[in-house]
N, C-alpha and C positions, 0 to 999 in steps of 0.2 A: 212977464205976461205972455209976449211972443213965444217964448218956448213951451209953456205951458199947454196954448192952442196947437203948436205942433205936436206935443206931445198926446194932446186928448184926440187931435184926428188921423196920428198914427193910429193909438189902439182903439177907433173906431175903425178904421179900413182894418187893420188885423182880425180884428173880433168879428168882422161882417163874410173875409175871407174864411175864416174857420166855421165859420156856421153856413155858408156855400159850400162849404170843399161836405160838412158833412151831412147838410141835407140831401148834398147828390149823393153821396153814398148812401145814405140811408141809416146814419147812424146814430144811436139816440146821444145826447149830448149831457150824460153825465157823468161822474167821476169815479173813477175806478177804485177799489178796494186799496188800503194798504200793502196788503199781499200782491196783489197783481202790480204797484208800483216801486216794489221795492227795488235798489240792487244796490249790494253788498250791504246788507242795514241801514241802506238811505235812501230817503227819497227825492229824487235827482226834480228838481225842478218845484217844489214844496218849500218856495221863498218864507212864506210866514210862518213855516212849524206848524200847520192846525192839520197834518193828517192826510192833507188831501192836495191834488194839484189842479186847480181851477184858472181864470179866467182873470181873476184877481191878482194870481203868480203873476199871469203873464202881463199883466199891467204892471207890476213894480216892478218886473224886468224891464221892461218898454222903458220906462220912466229915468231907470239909472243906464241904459244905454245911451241916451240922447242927454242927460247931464242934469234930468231932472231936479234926482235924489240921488242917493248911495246905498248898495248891498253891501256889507263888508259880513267876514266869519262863514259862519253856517249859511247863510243867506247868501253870498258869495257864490260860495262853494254848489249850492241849490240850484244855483239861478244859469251858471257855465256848461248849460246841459252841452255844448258840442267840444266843453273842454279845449280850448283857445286861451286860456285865462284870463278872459275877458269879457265883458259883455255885449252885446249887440243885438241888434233886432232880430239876427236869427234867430238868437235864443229864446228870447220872447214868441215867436213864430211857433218854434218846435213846443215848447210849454203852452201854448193856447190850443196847439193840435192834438198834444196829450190832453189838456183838460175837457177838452168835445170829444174824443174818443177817435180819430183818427188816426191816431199811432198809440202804440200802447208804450213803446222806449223809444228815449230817446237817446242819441248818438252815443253819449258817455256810456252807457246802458249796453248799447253791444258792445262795449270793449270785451276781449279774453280778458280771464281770472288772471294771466300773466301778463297781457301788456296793464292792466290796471295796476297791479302789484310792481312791476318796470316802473310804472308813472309814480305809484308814493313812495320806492322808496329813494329816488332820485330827486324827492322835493327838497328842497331849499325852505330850510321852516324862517320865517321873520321873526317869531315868538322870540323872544331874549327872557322873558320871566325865569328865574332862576329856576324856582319849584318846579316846572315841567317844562325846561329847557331841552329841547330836542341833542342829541349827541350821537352819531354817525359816523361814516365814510364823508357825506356829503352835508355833513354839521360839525365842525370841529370845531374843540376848544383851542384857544393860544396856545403859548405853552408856559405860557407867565398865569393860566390862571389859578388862582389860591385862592378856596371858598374858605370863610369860616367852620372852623369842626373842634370838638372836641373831643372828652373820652366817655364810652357808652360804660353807665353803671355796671350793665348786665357783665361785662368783658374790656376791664378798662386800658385792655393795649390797644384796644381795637378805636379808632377814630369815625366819629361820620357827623356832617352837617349841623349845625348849631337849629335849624330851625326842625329840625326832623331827630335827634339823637335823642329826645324824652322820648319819643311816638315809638320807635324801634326796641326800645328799652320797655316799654309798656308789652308792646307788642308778644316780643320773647316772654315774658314775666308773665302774661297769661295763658299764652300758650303751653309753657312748663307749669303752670297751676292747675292745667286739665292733665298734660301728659308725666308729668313728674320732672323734677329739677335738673336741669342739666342735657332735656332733651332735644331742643332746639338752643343752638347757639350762634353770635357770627363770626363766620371763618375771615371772612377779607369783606372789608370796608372801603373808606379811603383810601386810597395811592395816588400819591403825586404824580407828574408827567413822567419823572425821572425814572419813577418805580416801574410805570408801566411799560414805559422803551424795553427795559431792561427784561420784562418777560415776554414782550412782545418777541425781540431779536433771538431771546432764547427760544420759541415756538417753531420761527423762523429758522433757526439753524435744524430743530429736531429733522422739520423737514426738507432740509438741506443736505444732510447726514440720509434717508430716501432716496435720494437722488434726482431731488426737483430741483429745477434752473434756481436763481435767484429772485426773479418774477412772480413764478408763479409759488415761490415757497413761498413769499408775503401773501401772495391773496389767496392761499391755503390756510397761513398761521392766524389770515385775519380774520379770520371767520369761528377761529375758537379761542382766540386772545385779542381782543380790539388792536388794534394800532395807536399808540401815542397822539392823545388829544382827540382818541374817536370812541374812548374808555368812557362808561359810566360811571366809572368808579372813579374819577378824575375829579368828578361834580362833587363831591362828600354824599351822595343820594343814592348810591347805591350798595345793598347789603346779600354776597355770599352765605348762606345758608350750610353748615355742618362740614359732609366731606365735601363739597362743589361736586359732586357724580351726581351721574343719574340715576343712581339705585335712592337717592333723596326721593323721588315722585312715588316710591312703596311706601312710605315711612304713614308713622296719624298724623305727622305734624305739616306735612306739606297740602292735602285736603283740606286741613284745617284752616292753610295759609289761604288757599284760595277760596275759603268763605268768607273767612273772619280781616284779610288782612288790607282791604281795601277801605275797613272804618280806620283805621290806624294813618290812610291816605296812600299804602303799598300796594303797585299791581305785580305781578309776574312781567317781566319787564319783555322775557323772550320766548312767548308763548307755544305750543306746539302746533303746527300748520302754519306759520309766521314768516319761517325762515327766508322765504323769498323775498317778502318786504323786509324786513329787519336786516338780513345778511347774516346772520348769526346762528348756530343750531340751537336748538331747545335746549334752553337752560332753567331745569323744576326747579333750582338752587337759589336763583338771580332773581331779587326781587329790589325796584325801584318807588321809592317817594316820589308821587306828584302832588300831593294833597286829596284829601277825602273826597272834595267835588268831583276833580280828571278823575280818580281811582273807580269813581260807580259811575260812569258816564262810559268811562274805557271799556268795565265789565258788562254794562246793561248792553253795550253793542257787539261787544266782542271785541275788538278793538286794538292793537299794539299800538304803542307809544306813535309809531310812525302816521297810522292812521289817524288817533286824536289828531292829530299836527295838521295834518293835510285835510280831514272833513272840516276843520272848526278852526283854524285859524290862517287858511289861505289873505 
């Protein structure tokens, strides 16, 4: 009960302060457009999802500062406008001044497009759910671990994931029912830890044999062959596409991928303009299982794997 009264006569002094700060300025106290609050397809302080950033944000930020309630996910992630990872009255402060119209952004909002991009792809995901398990530099797998996989109808050397190997097999099968048989196929699947060491170190010599140190011929190699335990392909979830080139992104069937292949629950795992959060270059080839829901959620924002993780499951 004590907490509660502190908590109602914070966000009365709060709300009495923002409505001072902008009647002296003279400014009308409503909410700004979607557009004008956006940044990077979010709206930073927009705790409840309804669109807008009001007065009401700033009260359930108030509230789980001071140990009311709890923000967790999206609402988390909303509510951290000064990016601390955490919450506090500041943040409530800055969100009651966006919603009176005294600041149009707040702090997370000025970041550069590159220290933002620094800050996701250095997150540390907590997510463990297999289906869209975060896999990184800075998310590794074991090297004991061993998903269930079997063999895909379409191409039965080829191995992937038990909860995703019909979806993939659907996937192709339709795709070669518009474009004719044989036209999409998958080149590499599954690979164990052991496999990928093994092209990993081979990447790493290529560029060794250049005449790069030994340092930097790893975080050369790693950026067009994952690292052991930092492989997508390590998960059974991820599917190479035909040659793995890039002359794939000319083909009907890779346009196709990127309409059609997100009901299947498949995004493009390492999108073009990504590379800097992701660390990987464009790969049109490389397409990853999160399941149908992450797949149109990732696409309706634009989104890379790294981004889901870090807007929606801080």
């Amino acid at each position: 009960m004590i907490r509660k009264i502190i908590c109602m006569l914070l966000a009365l002094c709060v709300t009495l302060l923002g409505m001072t700060e902008a009647a002296a300025l003279g400014i009308e106290a409503t909410p700004y457009s979607q557009d004008e609050l956006s940044a990077a397809s979010y709206i930073y302080g927009d705790v409840d999802s309804n669109g807008k950033v009001s007065t009401d944000d700033a009260l359930s930020v108030l509230k789980a500062s001071v140990g009311i309630s709890k923000l967790t996910g999206k609402g988390f992630v909303k509510g951290d406008v000064n990016y601390d990872n955490k919450l506090t009255t500041d943040d409530a402060l800055y969100i009651l001044k966006k919603a009176v119209g005294i600041i149009k952004k707040t702090p997370v909002e000025n970041l550069s497009a590159s220290a933002m991009n620094k800050r996701i792809k250095e997150y540390v995901s907590s997510e463990k759910t297999e289906m869209i398990r975060l896999v990184n530099p800075y998310n590794v797998l074991p090297s004991t671990w061993n998903p269930s996989v079997k063999a895909l109808k379409t191409k039965t050397s080829k191995k992937f994931h038990t909860m995703a190997a019909d979806k993939l097999d659907d996937m192709i099968n339709a795709c070669n029912k518009k474009y004719g048989s044989g036209k999409l196929w998958a080149q590499s699947t599954y690979r164990d830890y052991a496999t990928q060491k093994a092209l990993y170190e081979k990447e790493v010599q290529r560029w060794k044999n250049k005449g790069y140190s030994d340092s930097k011929a790893r975080a050369k190699a790693a950026t067009i062959v994952a690292a052991p335990g930092t492989s997508e392909h390590n998960t059974g979830l991820a599917c190479d596409f035909n040659n793995v080139e890039e002359s794939f992104s000319k083909t009907k069937m890779y346009p196709w991928l990127l309409e059609n292949a997100q009901s299947y629950g498949f995004v493009e795992r390492y999108p073009k303009g990504k590379g800097d959060i992701t660390g990987i270059i464009w790969e049109p080839w490389h397409f990853r299982y999160v399941g149908v829901d992450a797949a149109k959620e990732m696409n309706s924002y634009g989104w890379c794997l790294e981004e889901y993780h870090y807007y929606n499951h801080l």
